[in-house]
C-alpha positions as CSV (number, residue, x, y, z in Angstrom):
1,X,-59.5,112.0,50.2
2,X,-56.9,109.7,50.2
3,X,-57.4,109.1,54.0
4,X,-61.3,108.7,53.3
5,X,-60.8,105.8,50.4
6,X,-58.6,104.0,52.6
7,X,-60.8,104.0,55.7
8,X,-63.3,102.6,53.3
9,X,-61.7,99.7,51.6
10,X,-60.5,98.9,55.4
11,X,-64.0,98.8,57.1
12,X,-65.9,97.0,53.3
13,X,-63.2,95.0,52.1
14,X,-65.1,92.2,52.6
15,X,-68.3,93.6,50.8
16,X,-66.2,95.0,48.2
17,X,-64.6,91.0,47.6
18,X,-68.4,89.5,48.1
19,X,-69.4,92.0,45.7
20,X,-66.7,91.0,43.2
21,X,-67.3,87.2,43.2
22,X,-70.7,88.4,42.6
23,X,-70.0,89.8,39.6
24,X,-67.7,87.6,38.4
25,X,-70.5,85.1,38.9
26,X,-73.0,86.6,37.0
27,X,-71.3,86.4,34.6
28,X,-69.9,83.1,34.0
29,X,-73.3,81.3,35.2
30,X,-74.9,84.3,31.9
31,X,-72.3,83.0,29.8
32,X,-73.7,79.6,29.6
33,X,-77.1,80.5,27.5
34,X,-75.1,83.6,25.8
35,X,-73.0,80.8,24.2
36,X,-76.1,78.1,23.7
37,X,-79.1,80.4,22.6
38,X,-77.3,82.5,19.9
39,X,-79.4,83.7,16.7
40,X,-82.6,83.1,18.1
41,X,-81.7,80.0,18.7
42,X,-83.7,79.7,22.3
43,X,-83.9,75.9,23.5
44,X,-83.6,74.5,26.4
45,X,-82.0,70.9,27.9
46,X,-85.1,69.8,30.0
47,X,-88.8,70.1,29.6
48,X,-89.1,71.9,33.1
49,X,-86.7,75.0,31.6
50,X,-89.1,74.4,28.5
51,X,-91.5,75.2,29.9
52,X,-90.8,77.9,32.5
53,X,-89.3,79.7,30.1
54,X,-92.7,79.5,27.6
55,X,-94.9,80.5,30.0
56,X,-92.7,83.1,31.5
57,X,-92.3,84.6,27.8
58,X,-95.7,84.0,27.6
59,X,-97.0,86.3,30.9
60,X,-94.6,88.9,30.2
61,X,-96.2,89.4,26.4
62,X,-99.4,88.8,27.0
63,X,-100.5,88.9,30.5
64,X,-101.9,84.9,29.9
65,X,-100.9,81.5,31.3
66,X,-102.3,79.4,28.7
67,X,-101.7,78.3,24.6
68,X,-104.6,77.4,22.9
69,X,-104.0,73.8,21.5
70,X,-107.9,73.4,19.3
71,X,-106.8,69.9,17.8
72,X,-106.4,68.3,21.3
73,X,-109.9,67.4,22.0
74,X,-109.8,65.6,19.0
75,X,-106.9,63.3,20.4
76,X,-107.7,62.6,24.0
77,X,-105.2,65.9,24.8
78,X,-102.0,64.0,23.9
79,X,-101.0,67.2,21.8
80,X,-98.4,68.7,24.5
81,X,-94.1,68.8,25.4
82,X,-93.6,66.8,28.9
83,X,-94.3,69.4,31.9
84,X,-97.3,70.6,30.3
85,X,-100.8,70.2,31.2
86,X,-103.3,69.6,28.6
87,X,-106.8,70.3,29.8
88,X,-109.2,70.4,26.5
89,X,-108.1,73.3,24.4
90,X,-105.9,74.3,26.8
91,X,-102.0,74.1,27.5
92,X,-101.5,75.3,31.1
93,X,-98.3,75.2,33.6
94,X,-97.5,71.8,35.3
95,X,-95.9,73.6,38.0
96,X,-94.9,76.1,40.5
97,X,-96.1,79.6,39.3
98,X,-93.7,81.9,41.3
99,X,-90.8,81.6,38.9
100,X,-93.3,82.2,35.9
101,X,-94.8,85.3,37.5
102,X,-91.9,87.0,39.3
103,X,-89.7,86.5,35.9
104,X,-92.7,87.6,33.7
105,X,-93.4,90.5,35.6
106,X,-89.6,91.8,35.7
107,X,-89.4,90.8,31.3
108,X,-92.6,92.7,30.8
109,X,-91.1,95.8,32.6
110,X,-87.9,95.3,30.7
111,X,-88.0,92.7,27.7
112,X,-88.3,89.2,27.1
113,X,-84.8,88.8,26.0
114,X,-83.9,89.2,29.8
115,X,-85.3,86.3,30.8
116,X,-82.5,83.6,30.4
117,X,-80.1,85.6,32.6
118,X,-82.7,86.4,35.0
119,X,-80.9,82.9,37.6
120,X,-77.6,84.2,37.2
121,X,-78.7,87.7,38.5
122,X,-80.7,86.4,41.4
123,X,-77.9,83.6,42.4
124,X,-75.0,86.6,42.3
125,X,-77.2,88.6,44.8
126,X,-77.9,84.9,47.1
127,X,-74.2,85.5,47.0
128,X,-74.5,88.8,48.9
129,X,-77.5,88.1,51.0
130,X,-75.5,84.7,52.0
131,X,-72.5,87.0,53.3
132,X,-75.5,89.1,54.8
133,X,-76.8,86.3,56.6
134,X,-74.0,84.0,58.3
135,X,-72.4,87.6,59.2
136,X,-75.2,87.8,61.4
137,X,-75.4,84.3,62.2
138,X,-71.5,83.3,62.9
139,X,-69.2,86.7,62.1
140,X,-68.0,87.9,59.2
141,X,-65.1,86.3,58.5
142,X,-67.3,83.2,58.4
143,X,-69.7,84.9,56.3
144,X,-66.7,86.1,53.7
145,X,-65.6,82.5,53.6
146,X,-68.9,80.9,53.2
147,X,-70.2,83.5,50.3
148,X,-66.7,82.8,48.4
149,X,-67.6,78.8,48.7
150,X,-70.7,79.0,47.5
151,X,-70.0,81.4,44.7
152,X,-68.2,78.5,42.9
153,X,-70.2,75.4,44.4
154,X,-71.1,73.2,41.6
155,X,-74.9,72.8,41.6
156,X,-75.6,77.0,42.8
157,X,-73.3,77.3,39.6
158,X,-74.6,74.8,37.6
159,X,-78.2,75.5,38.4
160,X,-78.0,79.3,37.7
161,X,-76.1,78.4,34.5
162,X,-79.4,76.2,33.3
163,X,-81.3,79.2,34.4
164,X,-84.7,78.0,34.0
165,X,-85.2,75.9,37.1
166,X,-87.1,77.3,40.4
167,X,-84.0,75.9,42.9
168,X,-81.8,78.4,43.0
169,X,-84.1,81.3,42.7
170,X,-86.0,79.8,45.6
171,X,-83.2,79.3,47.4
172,X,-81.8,83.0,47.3
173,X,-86.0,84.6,47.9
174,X,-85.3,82.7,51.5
175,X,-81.9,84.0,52.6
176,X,-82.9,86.9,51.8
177,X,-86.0,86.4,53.7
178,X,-84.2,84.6,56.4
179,X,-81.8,87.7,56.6
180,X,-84.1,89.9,57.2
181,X,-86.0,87.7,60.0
182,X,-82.6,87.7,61.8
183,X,-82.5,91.9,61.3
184,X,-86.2,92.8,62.7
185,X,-85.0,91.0,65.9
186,X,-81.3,91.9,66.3
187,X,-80.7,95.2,69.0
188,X,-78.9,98.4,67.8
189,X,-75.8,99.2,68.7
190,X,-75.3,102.6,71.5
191,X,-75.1,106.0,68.8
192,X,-74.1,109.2,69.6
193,X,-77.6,110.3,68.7
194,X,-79.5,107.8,70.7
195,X,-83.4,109.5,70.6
196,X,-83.3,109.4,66.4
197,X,-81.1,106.5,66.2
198,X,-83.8,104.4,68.4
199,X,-86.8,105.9,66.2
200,X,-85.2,104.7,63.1
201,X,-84.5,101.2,64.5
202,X,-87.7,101.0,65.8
203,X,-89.3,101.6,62.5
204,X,-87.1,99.2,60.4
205,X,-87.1,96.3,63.5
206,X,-91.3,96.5,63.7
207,X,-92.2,97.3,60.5
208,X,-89.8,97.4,57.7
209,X,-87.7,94.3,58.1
210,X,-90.9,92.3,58.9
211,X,-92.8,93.1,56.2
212,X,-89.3,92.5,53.5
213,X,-88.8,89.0,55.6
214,X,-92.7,88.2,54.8
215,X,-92.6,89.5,51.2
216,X,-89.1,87.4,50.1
217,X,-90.3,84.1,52.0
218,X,-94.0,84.1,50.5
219,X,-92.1,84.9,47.1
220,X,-89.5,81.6,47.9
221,X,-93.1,79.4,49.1
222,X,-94.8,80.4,45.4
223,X,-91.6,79.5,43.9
224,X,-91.0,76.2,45.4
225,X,-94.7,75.6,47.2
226,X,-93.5,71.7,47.8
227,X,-90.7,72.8,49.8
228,X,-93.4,74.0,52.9
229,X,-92.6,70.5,54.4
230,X,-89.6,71.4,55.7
231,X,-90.1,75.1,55.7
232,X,-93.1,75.8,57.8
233,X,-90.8,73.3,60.5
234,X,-87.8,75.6,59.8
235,X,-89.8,78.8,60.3
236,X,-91.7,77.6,63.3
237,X,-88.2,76.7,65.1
238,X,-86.8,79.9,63.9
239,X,-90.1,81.9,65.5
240,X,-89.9,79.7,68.9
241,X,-86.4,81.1,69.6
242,X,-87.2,84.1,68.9
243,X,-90.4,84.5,70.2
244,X,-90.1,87.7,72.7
245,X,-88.3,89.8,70.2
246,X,-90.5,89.1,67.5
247,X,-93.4,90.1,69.2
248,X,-97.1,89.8,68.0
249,X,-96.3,92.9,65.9
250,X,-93.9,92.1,63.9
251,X,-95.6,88.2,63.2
252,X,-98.7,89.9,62.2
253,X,-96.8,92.3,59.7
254,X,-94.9,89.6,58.6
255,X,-97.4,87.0,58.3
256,X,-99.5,89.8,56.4
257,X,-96.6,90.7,53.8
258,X,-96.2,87.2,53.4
259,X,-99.9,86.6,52.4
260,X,-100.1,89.5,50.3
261,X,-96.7,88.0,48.2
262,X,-98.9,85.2,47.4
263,X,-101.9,85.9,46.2
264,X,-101.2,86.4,42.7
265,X,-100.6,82.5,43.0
266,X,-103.6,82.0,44.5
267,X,-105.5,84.3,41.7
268,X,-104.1,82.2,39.3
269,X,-104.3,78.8,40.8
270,X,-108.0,79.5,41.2
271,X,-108.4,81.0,36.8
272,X,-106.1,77.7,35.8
273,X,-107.1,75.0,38.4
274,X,-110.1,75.9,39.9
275,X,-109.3,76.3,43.6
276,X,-106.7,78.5,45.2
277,X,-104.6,75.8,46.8
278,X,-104.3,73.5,43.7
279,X,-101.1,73.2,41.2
280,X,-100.2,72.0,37.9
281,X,-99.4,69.1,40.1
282,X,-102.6,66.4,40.4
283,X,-100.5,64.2,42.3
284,X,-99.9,67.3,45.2
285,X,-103.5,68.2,45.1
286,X,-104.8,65.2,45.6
287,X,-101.9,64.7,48.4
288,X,-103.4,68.0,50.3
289,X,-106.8,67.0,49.7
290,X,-106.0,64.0,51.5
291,X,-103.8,65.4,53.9
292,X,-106.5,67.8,55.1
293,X,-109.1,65.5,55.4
294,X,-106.8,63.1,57.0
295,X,-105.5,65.8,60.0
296,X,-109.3,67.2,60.3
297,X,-110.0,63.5,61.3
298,X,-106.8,63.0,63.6
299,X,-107.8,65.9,65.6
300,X,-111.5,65.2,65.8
301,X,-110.6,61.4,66.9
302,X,-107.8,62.5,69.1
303,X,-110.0,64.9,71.5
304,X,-113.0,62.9,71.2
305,X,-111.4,59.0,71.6
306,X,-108.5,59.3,73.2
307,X,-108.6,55.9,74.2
308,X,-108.7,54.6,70.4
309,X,-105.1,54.3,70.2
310,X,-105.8,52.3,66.8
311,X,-107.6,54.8,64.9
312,X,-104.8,57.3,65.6
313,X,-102.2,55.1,64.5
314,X,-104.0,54.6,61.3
315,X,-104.4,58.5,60.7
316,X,-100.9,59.0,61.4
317,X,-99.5,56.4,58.9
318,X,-102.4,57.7,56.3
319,X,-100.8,61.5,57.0
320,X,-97.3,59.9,56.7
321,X,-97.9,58.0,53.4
322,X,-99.7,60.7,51.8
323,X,-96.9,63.5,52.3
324,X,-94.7,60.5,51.2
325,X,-96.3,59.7,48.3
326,X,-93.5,58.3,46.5
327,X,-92.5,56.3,49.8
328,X,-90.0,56.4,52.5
329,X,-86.9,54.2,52.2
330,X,-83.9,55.3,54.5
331,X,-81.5,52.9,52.6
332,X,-82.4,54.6,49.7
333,X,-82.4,58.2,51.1
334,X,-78.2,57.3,52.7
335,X,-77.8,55.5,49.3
336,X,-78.1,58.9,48.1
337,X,-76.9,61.1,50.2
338,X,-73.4,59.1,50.1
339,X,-73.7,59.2,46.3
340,X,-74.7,63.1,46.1
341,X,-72.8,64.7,49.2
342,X,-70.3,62.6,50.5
343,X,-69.0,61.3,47.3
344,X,-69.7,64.0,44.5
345,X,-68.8,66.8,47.3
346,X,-65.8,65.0,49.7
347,X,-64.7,68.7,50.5
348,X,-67.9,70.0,51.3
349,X,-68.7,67.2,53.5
350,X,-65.6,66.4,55.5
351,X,-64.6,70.5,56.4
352,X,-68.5,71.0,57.4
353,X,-68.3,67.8,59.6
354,X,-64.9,68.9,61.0
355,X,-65.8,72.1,61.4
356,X,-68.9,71.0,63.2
357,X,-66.7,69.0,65.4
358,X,-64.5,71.9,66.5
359,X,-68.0,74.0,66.7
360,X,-68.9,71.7,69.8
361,X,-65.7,71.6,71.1
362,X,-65.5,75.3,71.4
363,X,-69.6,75.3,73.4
364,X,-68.3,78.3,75.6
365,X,-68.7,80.4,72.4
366,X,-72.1,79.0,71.2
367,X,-75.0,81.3,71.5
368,X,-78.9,81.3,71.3
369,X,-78.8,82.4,67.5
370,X,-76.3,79.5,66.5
371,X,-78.5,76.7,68.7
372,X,-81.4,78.4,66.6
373,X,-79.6,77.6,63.2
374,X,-78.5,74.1,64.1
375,X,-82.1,73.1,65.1
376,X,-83.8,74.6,62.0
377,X,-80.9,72.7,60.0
378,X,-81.0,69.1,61.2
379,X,-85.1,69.2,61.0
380,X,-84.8,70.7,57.1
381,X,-81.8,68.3,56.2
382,X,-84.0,65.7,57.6
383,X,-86.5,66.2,56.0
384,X,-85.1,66.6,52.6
385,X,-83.3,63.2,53.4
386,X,-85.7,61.3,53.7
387,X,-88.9,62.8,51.2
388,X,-86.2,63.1,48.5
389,X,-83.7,60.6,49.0
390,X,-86.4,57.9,48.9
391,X,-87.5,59.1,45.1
392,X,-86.4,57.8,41.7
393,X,-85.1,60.4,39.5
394,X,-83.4,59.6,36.0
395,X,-82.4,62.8,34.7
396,X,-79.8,61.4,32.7
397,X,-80.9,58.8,30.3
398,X,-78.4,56.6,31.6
399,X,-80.0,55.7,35.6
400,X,-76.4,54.1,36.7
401,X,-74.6,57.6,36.3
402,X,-74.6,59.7,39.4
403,X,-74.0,63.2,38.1
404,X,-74.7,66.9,38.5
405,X,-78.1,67.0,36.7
406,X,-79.6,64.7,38.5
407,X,-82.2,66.5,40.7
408,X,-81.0,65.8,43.8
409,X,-78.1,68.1,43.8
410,X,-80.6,71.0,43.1
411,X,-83.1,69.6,45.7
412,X,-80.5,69.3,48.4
413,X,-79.1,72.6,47.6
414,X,-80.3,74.2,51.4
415,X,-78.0,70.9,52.9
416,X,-75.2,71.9,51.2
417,X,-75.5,75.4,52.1
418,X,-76.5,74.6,55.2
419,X,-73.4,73.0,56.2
420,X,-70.8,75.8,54.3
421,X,-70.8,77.8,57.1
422,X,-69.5,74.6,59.3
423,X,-66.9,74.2,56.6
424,X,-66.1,78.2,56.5
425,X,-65.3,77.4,60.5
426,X,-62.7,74.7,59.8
427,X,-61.0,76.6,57.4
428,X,-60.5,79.6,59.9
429,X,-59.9,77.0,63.0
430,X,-57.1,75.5,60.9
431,X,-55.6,78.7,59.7
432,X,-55.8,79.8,63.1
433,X,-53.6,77.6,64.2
434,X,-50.3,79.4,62.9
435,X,-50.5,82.6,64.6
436,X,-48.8,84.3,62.5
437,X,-51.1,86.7,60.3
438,X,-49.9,86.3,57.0
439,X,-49.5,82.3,57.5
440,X,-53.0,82.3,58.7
441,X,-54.1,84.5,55.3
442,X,-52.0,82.4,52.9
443,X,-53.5,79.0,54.7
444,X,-56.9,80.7,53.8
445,X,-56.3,81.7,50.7
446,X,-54.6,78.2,49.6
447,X,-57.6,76.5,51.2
448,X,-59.8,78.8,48.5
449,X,-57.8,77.9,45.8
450,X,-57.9,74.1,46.3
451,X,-61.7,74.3,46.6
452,X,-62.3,77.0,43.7
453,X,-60.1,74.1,41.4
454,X,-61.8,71.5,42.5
455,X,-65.2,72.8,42.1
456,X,-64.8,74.4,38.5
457,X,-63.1,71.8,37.2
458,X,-66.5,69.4,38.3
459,X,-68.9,72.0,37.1
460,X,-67.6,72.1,33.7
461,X,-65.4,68.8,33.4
462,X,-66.4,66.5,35.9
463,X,-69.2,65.4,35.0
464,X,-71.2,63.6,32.1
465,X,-73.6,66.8,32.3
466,X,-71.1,69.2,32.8
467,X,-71.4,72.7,31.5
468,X,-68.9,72.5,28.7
469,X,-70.7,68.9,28.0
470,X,-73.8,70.0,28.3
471,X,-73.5,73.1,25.8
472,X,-71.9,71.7,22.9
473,X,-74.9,68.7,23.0
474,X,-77.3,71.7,23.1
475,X,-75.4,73.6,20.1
476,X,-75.2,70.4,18.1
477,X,-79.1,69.9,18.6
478,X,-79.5,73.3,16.2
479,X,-78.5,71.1,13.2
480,X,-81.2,68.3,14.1
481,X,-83.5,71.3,14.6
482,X,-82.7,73.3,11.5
483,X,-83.3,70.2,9.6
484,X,-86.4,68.5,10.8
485,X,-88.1,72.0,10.9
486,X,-87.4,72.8,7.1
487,X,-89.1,68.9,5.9
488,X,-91.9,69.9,8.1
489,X,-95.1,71.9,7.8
490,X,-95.5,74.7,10.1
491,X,-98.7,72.6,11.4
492,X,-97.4,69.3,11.3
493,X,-97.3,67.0,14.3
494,X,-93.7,65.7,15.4
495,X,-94.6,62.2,17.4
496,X,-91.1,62.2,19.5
497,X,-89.5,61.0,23.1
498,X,-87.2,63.2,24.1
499,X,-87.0,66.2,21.6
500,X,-90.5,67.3,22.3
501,X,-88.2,70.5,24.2
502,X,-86.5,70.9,20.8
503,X,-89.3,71.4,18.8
504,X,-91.8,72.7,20.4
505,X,-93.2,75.6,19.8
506,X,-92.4,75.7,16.3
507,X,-94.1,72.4,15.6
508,X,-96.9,70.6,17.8
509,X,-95.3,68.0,19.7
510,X,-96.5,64.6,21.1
511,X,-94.7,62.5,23.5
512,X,-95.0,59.3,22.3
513,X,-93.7,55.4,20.9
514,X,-96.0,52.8,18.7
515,X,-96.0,50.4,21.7
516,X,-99.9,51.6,22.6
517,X,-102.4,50.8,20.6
518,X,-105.0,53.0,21.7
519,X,-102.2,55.9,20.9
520,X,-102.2,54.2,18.0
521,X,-105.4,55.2,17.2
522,X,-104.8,58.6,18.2
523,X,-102.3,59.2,15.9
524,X,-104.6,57.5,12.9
525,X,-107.0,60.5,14.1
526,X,-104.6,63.4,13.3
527,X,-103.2,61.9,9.9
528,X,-106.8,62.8,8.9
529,X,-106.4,66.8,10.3
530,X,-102.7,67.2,10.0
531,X,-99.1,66.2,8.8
532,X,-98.1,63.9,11.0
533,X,-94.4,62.6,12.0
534,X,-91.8,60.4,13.9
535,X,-88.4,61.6,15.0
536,X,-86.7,59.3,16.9
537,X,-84.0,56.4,16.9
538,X,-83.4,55.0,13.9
539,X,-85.1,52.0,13.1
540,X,-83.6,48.3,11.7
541,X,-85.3,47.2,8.7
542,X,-86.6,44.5,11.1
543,X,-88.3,46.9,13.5
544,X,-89.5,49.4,11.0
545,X,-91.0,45.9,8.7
546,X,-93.0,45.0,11.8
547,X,-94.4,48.1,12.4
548,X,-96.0,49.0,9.0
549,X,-97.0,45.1,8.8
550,X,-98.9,44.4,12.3
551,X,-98.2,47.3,15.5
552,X,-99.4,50.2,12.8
553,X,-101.2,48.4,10.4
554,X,-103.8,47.2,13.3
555,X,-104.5,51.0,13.2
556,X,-104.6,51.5,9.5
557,X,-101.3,53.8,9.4
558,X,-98.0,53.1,7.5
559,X,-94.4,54.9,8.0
560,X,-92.2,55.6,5.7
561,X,-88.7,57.5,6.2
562,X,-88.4,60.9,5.1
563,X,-84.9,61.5,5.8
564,X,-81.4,60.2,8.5
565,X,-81.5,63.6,10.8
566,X,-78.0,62.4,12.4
567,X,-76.1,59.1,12.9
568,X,-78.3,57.8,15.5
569,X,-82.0,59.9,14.7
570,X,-84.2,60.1,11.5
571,X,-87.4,61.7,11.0
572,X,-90.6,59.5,9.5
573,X,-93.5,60.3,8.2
574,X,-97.3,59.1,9.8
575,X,-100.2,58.6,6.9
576,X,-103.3,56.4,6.6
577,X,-102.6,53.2,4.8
């Protein structure tokens, strides 16, 4: 027996440790909302997580994906938190439905209360899948290393911990897809029984592994649709080096699982937006729109006018701007990239590009399946250079800081884990260096511990949205809401900027200032239906004077305070004048 355990631990120690750091993950990343959403208490620091997390609890309830909002036709559908879409009566998702339905569907088999810890789950089993995959990819003592660095790399942690975001869970659907692509097209090993060894490969190669790879990667394209830009490139690569073993067989099982994991999206896209292939997005449908028309004509002039080099060129740079509807500026995009990689992550970035260094120098070892990666990674970090780099995001109310929550970290996350496996390779290089085995084990394991300090102290300390930062703003925001909500009707309107995801969907919510005028009116509209308020800054006797005397008065309205929330907030009250 003893003999038996032994054997064990020595062929799945590595599991065993993956497995561990799995665990251990889970439950630091679950810790974050245990601590913040205590006593039914469940609010959110973003209006994405807002609303993910209302429509999620919403599905798994009631099988629906809208909230009836009656008074918004009344008010030019301004009655909605920020990430909603307001069409008539109607609240629907501005976003991505795959998170929505794959977390609905697994609270309404369990209960809603799962819901919150349902990131940290799926981010401790990307941890295993991650070992799973660059085992495959680059041997398992690379795969041990790069599992261990991502189970404590600041954004995976950070963005499981705020577990209402689509990145991470996207992120583990396609390594787990991706592992099992690499599977259906890896040969068996000899086996003692070689006849029922082969009939069981066969059947898991053609038909099994095809049909999981389909099913997880359809489920990461309804999670994260947007990302296809780089994907279907990635994929398409991926299939091209792979071509003979995958066969027509396995692409058509594949591509057939796939489909069938995305038509509840298409179901619903159809019942909310009213075609298949629109979003919550009107910005990305009218980008396909136009990027359908404009290919249909790029082909059509291309085989029919060759010689109308001018009309192609004009296609093109419509096709380009469109999928780059927010524009494309490289000084921007390195801007970035220096700020979030190179900077926030130094270790990341200078071990993956020495490792990638020591990777070329050692080109007798490179093989087909390590060409394949390094191709699908330069066109996806590309890509993701460029279409995100060149946005504007301020996450942080402050646009000069560069920290964790800013999106780019969780947009970027398949860069950085894209080049851990590089880094994982410098580590064991160096280490290698010693010879001796428990030198080369303790230069590991010191390695580890360097990285594992460095990268909790960031994800808690490090930055101005760090964990521990970030949950004691959210606890301190139950006083604010334990407050406003008790001098409030239970139908009032609350007119606010940012604590539309506090309030809502205890109170109606508009996002909104008294700088519009035809707002304005808007607001004069509802004082006549409902109680209606302002929380926001507090205003100087100055301000407040000039809005009841000209900005409100133009719309026959008058504030007056009802109460100072907190030292910088205070809560109004809306009425005819």
């Amino acid at each position: 027996m003893l003999t038996t355990i032994k054997n064990f631990l020595k062929l799945h120690w590595r599991l065993l440790l993956i497995i561990s750091a799995a665990i251990v993950f889970f439950i630091g990343t679950s810790s974050y909302n245990y601590q913040t959403q205590q006593n039914g208490f469940i609010k959110w620091s973003s209006p994405d997580e807002t609303a993910n997390y209302t429509f999620t609890k919403l599905y798994a309830q009631s099988g629906n994906l809208t909230i009836n909002e009656k008074y918004n036709s009344l008010a030019n559908n301004i009655i909605h938190p920020r990430s909603f879409l307001a069409q008539g009566d109607l609240l629907k998702p501005m976003s991505f439905l795959g998170l929505i339905l794959v977390y609905g569907k697994i609270a309404a088999l369990t209960s809603y209360k799962v819901i919150p810890y349902l990131t940290p789950f799926f981010g401790a089993l990307g941890i295993i899948f991650f070992y799973f995959l660059i085992k495959q990819l680059f041997g398992k003592n690379n795969g041990l290393i790069s599992a261990l660095l991502l189970a404590v790399f600041p954004p995976f942690v950070y963005y499981s911990s705020r577990s209402m975001f689509h990145n991470v869970l996207f992120v583990v659907l396609l390594i787990i897809g991706l592992y099992f692509a690499v599977l259906m097209n890896k040969d068996e090993g000899p086996s003692t029984n070689e006849q029922a060894k082969n009939n069981k490969a066969n059947c898991r190669n053609k038909f099994i592994y095809p049909a999981l790879s389909g099913l997880f990667i359809g489920l990461a394209i309804i999670t994260r649709t947007s990302e296809m830009l780089w994907l279907l490139p990635l994929l398409t690569i991926l299939w091209l080096f792979n071509i003979k073993r995958t066969g027509i067989v396995k692409l058509i099982i594949l591509i057939c699982f796939l489909a069938l994991s995305i038509l509840p999206v298409i179901y619903w896209n159809q019942i909310l937006y009213n075609a298949p292939l629109n979003t919550g997005y009107p910005e990305m449908n009218s980008s396909i729109e136009k990027l359908t028309e404009s290919s249909s004509q790029l082909i059509k002039t291309t085989v029919s006018k060759t010689s109308e080099l001018d009309a192609i060129k004009a296609l093109a740079t419509k096709i380009k701007n469109t999928i780059f509807y927010f524009g494309l500026d490289a000084y921007k995009s390195f801007k970035m990239f220096y700020y979030y990689f190179f900077h926030m992550f130094a270790w990341l970035f200078w071990s993956a590009v020495l490792g990638f260094l020591l990777f070329l120098f050692s080109y007798k070892e490179i093989k087909k399946r390590h060409l394949a990666f390094l191709a699908a990674y330069l066109v996806t970090s590309t890509v993701l250079l460029f279409y995100y780099g060149s946005w504007e995001f301020h996450d942080n109310p402050d646009p000069k800081q560069t920290t964790i929550g800013n999106s780019y970290t969780r947009y970027w996350l398949p860069i950085y884990l894209g080049a851990m496996p590089f880094a994982s390779l410098f580590i064991l290089k160096i280490s290698q260096l010693l010879k001796n085995k428990f030198l080369i084990i303790g230069t590991r394991i010191a390695f580890l511990i360097v990285i594992y300090f460095i990268s909790i102290q960031f994800v808690l300390f490090g930055s101005a949205e760090g964990l521990v930062v970030s949950a004691k703003k959210q606890k301190a925001t139950k006083a604010e809401y334990d407050q406003v909500l008790s001098l409030t009707e239970n139908n009032s309107v609350i007119i606010t900027r940012y604590h539309d995801k506090l309030f809502f969907p205890e109170r109606k919510v508009i996002m909104g200032l008294f700088d519009d005028d035809n707002m304005n009116l808007e607001y004069a509209k509802l004082t006549n239906l409902l109680p209606v308020y302002y929380y926001n800054f507090t205003f100087p006797e100055k301000d407040f004077n000039y809005l009841n005397n000209n900005k409100l008065k133009k719309a026959n309205l008058k504030i007056s305070i009802v109460k100072s929330i907190t030292k910088d907030f205070s809560l109004y009250r809306l009425e005819k004048n």
